[in-house]
N, CA, C and O atoms as a Tinker XYZ file with bonds, in Angstrom:
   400  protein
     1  N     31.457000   19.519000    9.906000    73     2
     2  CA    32.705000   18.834000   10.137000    64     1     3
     3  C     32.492000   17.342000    9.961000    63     2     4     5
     4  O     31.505000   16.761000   10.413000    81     3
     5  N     33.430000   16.773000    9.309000    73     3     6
     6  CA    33.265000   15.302000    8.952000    64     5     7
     7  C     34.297000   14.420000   10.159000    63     6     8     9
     8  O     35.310000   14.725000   10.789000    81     7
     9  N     33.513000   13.318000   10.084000    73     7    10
    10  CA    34.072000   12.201000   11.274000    64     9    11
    11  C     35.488000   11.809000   11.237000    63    10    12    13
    12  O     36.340000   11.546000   12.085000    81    11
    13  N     35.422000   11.880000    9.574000    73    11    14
    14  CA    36.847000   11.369000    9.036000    64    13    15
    15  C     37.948000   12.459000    9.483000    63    14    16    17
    16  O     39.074000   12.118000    9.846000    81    15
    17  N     37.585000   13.604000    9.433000    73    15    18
    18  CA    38.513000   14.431000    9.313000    64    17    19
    19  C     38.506000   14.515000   10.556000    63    18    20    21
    20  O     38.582000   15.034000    9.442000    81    19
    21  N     38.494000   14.598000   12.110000    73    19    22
    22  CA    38.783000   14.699000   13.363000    64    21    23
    23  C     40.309000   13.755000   13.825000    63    22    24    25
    24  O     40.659000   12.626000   13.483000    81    23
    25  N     41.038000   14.860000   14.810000    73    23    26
    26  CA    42.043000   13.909000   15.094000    64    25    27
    27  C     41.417000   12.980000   16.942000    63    26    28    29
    28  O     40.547000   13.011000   17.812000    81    27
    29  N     42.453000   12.415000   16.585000    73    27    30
    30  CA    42.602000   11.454000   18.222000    64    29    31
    31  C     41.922000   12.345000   19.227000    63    30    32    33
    32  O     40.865000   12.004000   19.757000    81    31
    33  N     42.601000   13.631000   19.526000    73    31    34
    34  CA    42.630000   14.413000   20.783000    64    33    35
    35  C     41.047000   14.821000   20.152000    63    34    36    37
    36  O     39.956000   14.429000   20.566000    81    35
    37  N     41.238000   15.406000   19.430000    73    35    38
    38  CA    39.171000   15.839000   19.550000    64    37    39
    39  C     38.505000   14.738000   19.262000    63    38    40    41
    40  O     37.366000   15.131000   19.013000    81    39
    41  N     38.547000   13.348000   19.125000    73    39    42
    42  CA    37.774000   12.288000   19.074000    64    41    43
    43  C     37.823000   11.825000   20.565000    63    42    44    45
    44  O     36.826000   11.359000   21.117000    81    43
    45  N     39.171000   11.992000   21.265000    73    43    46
    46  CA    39.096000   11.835000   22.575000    64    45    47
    47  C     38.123000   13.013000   23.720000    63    46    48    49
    48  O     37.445000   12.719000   24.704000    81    47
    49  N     38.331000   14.034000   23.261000    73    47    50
    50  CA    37.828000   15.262000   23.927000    64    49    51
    51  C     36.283000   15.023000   24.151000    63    50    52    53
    52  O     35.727000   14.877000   25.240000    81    51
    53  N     35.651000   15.012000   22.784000    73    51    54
    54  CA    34.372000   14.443000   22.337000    64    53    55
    55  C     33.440000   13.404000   23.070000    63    54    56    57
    56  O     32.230000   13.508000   23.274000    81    55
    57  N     34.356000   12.295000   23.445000    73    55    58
    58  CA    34.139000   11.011000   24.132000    64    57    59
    59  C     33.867000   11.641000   25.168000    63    58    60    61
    60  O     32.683000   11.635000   25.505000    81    59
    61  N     35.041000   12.530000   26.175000    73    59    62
    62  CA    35.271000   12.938000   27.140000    64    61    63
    63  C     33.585000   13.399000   27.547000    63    62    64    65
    64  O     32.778000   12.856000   28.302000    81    63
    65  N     33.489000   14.511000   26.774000    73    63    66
    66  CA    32.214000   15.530000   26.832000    64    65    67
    67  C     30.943000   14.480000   26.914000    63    66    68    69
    68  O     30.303000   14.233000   27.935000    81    67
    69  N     30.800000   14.111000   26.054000    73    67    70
    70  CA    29.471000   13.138000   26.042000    64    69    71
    71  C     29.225000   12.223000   27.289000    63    70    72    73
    72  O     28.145000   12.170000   27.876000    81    71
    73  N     30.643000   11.316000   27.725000    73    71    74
    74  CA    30.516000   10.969000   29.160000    64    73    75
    75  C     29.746000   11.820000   30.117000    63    74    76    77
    76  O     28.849000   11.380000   30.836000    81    75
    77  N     30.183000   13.175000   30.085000    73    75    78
    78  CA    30.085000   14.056000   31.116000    64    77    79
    79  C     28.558000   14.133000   30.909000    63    78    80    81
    80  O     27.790000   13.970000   31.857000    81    79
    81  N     28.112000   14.393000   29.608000    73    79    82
    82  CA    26.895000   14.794000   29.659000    64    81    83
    83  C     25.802000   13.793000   30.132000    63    82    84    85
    84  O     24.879000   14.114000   30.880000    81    83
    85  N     26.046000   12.245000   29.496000    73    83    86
    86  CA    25.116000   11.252000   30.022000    64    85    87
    87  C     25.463000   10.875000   31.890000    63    86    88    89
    88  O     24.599000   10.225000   32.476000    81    87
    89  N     26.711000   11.320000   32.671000    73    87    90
    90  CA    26.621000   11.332000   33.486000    64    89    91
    91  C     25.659000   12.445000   34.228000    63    90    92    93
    92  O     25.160000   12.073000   35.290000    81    91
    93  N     25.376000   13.667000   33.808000    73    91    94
    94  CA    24.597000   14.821000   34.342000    64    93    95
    95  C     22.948000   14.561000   33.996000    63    94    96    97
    96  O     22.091000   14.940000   34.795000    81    95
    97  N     22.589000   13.865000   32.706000    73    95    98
    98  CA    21.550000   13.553000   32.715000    64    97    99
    99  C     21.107000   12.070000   33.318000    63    98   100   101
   100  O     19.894000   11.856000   33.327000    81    99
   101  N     21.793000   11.253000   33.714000    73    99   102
   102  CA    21.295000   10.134000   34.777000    64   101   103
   103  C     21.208000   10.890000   36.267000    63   102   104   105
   104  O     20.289000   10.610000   37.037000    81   103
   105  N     22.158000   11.793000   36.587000    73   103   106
   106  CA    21.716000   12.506000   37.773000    64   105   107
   107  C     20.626000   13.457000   37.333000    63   106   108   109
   108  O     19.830000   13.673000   38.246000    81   107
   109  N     20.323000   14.160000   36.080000    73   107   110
   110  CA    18.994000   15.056000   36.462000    64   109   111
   111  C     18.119000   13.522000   36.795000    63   110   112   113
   112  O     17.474000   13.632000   37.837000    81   111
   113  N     17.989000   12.315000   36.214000    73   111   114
   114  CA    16.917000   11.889000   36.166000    64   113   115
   115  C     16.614000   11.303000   37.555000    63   114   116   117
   116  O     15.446000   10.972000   37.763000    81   115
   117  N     17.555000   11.128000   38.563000    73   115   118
   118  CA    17.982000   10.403000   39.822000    64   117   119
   119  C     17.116000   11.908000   40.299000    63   118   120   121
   120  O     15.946000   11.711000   40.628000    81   119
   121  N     17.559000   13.231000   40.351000    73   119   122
   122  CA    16.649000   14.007000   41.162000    64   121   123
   123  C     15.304000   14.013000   40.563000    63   122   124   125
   124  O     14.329000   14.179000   41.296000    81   123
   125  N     15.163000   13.843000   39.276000    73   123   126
   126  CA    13.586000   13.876000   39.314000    64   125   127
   127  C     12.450000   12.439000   39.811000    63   126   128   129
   128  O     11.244000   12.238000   39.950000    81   127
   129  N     13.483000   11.844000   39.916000    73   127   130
   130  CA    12.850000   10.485000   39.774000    64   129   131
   131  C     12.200000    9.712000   39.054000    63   130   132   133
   132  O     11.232000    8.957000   39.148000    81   131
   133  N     13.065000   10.113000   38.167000    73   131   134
   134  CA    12.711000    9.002000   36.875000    64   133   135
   135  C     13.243000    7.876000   36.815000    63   134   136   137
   136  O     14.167000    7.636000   37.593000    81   135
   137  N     12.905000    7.107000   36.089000    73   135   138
   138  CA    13.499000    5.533000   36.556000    64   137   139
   139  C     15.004000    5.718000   36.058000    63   138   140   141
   140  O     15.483000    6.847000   36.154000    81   139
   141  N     15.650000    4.859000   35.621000    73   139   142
   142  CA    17.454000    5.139000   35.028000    64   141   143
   143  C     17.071000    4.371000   33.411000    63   142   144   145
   144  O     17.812000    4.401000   32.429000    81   143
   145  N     15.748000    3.729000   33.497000    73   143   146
   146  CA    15.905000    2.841000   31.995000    64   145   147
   147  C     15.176000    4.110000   30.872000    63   146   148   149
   148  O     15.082000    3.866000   29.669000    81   147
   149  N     14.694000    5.466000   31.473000    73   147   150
   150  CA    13.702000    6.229000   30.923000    64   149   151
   151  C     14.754000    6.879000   29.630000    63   150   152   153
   152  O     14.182000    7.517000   28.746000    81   151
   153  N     15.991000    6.738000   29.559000    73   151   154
   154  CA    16.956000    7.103000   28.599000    64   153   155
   155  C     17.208000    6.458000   26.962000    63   154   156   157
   156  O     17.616000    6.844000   25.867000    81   155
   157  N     16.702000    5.295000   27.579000    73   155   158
   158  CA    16.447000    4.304000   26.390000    64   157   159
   159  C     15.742000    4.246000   25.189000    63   158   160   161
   160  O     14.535000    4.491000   25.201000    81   159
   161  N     16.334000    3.948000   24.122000    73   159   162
   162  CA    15.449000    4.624000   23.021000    64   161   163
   163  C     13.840000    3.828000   22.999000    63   162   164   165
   164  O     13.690000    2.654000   23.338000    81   163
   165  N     12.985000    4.511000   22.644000    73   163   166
   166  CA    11.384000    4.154000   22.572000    64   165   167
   167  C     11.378000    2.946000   21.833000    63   166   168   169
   168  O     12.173000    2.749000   20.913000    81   167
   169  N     10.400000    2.012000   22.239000    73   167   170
   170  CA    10.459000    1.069000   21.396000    64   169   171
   171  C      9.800000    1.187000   20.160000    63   170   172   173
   172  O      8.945000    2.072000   20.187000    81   171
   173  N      9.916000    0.528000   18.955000    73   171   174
   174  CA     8.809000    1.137000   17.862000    64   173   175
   175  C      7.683000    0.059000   17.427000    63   174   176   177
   176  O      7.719000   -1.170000   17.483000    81   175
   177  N      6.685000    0.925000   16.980000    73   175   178
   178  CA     5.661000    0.452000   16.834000    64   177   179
   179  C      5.205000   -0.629000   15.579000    63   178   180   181
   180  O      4.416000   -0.177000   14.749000    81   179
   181  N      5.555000   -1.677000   15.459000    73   179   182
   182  CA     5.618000   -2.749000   14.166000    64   181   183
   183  C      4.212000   -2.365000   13.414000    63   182   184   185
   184  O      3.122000   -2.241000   13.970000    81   183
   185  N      4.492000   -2.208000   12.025000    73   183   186
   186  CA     2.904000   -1.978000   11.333000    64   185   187
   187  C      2.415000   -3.041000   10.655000    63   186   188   189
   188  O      2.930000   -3.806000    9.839000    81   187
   189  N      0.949000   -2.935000   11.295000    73   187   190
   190  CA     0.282000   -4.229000   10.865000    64   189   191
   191  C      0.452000   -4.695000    9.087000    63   190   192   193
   192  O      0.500000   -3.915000    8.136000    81   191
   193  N      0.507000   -6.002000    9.059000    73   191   194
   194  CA     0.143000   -6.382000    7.735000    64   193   195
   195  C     -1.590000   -5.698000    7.435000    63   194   196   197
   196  O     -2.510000   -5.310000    8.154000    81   195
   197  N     -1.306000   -5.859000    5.738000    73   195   198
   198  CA    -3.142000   -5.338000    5.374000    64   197   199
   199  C     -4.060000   -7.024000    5.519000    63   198   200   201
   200  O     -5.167000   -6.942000    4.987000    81   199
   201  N     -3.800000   -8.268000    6.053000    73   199   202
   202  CA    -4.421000   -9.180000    6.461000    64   201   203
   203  C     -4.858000   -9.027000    7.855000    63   202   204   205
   204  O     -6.024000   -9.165000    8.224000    81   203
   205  N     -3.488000   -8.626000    8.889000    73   203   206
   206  CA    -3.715000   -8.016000    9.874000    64   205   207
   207  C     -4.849000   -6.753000   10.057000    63   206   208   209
   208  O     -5.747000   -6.765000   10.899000    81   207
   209  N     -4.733000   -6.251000    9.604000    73   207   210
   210  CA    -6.060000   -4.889000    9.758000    64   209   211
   211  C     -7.165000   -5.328000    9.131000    63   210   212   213
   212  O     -8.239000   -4.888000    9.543000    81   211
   213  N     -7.166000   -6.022000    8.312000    73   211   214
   214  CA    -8.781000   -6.714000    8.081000    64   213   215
   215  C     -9.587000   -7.824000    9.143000    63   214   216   217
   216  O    -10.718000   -7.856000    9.628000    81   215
   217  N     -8.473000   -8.639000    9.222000    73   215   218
   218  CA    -8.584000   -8.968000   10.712000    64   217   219
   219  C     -9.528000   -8.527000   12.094000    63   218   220   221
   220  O    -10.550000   -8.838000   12.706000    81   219
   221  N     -8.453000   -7.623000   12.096000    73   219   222
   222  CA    -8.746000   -6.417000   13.454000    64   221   223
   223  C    -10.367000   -5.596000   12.923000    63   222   224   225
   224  O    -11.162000   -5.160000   13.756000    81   223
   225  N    -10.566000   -5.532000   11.647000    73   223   226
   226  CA   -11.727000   -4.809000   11.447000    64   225   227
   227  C    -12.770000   -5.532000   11.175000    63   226   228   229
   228  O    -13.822000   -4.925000   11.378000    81   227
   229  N    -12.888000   -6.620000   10.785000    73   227   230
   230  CA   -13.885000   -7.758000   11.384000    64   229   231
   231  C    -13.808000   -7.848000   12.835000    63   230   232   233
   232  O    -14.687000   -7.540000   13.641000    81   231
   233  N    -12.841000   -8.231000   13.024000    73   231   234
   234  CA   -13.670000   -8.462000   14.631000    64   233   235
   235  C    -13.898000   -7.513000   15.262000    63   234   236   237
   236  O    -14.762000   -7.787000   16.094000    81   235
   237  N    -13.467000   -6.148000   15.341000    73   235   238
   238  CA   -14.197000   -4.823000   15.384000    64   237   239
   239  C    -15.666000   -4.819000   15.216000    63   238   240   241
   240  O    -16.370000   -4.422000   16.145000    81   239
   241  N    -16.228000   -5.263000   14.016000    73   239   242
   242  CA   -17.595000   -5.025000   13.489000    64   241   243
   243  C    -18.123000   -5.971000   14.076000    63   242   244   245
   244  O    -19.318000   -5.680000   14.107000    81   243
   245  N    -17.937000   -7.199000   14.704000    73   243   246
   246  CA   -18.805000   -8.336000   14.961000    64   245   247
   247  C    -18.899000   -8.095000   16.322000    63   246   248   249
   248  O    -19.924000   -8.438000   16.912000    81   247
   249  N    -18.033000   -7.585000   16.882000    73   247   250
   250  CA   -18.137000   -6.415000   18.142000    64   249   251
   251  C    -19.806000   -5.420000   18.272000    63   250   252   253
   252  O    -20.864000   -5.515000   18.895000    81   251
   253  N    -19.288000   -4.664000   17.440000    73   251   254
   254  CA   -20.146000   -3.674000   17.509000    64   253   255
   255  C    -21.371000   -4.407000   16.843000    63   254   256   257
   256  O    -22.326000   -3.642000   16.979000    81   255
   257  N    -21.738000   -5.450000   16.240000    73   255   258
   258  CA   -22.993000   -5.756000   15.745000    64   257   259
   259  C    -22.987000   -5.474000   13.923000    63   258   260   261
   260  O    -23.740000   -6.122000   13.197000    81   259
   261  N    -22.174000   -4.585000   13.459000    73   259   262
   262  CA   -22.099000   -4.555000   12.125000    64   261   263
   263  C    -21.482000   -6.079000   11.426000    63   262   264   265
   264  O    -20.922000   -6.991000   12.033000    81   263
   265  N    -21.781000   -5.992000   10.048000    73   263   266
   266  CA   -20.893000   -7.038000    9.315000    64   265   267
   267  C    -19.599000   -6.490000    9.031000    63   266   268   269
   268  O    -19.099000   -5.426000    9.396000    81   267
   269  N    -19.153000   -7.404000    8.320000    73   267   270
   270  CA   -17.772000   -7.243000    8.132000    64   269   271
   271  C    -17.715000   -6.867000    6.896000    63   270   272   273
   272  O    -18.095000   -7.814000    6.208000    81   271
   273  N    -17.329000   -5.626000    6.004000    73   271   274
   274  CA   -17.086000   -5.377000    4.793000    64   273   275
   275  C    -16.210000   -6.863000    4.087000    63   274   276   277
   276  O    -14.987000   -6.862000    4.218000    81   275
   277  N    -16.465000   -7.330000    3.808000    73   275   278
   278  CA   -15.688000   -8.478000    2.353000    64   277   279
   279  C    -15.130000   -8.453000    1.244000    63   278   280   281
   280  O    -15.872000   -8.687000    0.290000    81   279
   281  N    -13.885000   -8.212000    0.991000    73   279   282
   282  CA   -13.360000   -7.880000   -0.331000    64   281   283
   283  C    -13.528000   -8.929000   -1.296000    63   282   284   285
   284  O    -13.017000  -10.026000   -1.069000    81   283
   285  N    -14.298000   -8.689000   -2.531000    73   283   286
   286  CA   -14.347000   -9.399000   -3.450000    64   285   287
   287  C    -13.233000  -10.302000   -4.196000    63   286   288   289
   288  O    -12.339000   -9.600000   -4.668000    81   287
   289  N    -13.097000  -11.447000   -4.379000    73   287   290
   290  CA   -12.407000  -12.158000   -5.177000    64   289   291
   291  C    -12.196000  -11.887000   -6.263000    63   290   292   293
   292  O    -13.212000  -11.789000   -6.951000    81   291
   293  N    -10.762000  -11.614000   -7.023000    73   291   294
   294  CA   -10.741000  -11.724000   -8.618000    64   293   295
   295  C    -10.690000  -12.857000   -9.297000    63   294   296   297
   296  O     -9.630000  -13.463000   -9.451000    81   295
   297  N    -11.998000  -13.326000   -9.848000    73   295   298
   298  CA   -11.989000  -14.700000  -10.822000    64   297   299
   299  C    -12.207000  -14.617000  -11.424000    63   298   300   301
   300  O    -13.264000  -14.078000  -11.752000    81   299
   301  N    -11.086000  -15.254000  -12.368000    73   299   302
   302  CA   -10.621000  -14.801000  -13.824000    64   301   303
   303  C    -11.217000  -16.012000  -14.695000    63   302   304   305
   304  O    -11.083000  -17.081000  -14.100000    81   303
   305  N    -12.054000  -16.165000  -16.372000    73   303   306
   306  CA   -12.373000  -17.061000  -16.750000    64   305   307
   307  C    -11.022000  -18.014000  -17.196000    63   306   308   309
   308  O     -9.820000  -17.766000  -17.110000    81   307
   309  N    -11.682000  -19.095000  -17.658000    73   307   310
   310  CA   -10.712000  -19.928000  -17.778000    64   309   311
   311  C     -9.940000  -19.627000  -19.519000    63   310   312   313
   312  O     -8.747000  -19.809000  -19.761000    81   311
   313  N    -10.429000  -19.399000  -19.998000    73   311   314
   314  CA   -10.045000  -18.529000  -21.507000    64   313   315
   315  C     -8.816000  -17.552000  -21.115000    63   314   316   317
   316  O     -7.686000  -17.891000  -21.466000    81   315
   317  N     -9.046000  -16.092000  -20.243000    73   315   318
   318  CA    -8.511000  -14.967000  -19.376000    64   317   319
   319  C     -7.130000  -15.608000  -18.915000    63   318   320   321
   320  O     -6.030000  -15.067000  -19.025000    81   319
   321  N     -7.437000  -17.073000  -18.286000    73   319   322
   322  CA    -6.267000  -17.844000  -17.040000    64   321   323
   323  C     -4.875000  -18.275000  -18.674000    63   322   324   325
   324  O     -3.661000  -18.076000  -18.724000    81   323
   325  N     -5.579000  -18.723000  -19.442000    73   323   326
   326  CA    -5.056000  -19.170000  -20.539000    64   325   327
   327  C     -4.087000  -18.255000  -21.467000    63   326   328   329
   328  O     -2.939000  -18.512000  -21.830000    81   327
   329  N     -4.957000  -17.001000  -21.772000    73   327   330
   330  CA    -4.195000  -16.194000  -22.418000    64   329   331
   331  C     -3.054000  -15.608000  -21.471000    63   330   332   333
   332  O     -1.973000  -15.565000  -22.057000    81   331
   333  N     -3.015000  -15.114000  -20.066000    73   331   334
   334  CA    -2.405000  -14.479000  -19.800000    64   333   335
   335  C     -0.828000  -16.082000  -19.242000    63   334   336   337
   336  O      0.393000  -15.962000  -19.142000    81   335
   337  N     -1.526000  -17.030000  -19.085000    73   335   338
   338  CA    -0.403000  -18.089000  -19.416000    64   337   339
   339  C      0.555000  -18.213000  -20.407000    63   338   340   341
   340  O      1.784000  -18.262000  -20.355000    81   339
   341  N     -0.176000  -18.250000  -21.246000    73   339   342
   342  CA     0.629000  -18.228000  -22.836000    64   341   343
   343  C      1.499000  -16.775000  -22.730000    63   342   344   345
   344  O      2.709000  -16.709000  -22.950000    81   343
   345  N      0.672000  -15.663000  -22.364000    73   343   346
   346  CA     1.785000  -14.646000  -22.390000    64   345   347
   347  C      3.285000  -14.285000  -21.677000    63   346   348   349
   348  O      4.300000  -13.732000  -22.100000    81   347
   349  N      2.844000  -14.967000  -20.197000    73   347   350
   350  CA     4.120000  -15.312000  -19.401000    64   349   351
   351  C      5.004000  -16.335000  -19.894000    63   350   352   353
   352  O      6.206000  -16.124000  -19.730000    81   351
   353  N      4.677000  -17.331000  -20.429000    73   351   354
   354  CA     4.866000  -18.090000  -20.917000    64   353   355
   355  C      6.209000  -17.867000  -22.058000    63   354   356   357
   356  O      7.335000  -18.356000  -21.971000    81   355
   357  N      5.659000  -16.960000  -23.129000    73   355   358
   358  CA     6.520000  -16.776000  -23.618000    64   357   359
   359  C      7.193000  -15.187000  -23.638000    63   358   360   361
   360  O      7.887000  -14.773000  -24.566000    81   359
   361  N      6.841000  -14.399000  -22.428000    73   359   362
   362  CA     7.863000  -13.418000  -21.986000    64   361   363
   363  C      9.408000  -14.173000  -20.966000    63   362   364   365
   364  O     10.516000  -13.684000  -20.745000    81   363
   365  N      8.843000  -15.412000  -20.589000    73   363   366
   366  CA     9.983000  -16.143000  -19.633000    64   365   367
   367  C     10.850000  -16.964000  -21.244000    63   366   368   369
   368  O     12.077000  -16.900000  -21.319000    81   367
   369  N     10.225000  -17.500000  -22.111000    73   367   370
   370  CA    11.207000  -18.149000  -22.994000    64   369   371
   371  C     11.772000  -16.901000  -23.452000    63   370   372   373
   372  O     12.936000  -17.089000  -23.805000    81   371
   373  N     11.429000  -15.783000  -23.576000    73   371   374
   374  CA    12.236000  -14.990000  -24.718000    64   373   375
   375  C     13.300000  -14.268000  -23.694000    63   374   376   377
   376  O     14.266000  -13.739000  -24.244000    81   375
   377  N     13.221000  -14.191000  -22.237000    73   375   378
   378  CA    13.918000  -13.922000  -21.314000    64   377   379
   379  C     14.957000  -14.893000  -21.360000    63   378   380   381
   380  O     16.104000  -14.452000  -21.432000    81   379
   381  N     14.808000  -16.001000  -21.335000    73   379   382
   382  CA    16.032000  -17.122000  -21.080000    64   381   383
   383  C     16.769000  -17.280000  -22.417000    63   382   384   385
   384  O     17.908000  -17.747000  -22.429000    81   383
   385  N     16.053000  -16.845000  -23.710000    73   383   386
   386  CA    16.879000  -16.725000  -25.109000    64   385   387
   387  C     17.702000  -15.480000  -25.169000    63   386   388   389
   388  O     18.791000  -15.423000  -25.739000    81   387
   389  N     16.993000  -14.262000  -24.410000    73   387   390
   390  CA    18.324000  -13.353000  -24.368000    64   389   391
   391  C     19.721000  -13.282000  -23.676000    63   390   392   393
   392  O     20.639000  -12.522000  -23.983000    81   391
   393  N     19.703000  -14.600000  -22.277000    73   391   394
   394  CA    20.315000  -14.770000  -21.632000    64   393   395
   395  C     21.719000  -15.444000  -21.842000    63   394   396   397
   396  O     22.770000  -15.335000  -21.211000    81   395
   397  N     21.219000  -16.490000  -23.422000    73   395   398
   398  CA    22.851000  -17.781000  -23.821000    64   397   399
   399  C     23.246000  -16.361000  -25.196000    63   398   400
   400  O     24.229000  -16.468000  -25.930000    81   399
């Protein structure tokens, strides 16, 4: 059944019901003794950046006495830096000539 298609009285009815129900589950939680905020949605767990977890895994290892694995640098010769210049270079002019 779609949202759209419901009238007033069963959008009202609906309301009705759901009241009823979050009123019966703040009282189960009042007899069990659960707090009243335990209804609340979970908070979520933010995921680390991959700087963040390298981070955390160095100082992990310097912890425990190991080193720290080190990811190698990509260095590119200066010839390599050149060609792939020239190639952007002119993939951006031939981009801005298809554009007028």
């Amino acid at each position: 059944m779609d949202l759209f298609d419901l009238t007033i009285s069963q959008l009202k009815r609906a309301t009705a019901i759901k009241e009823r129900i979050e009123a019966l589950n703040k009282e189960l939680r009042s007899l069990l003794g659960a707090s009243t905020n335990s209804g609340a949605a979970p908070k979520k767990r933010r995921a680390m950046s991959t700087s963040g977890n390298r981070r955390t895994a160095a100082k992990s290892a310097t912890r425990s006495g190991k080193t720290a694995v080190k990811r190698k640098k990509k260095v590119f010769s200066a010839a390599t830096r050149a060609k792939l210049s020239a190639k952007l270079k002119a993939h951006w002019a031939a981009k801005r000539a298809g554009k007028k």
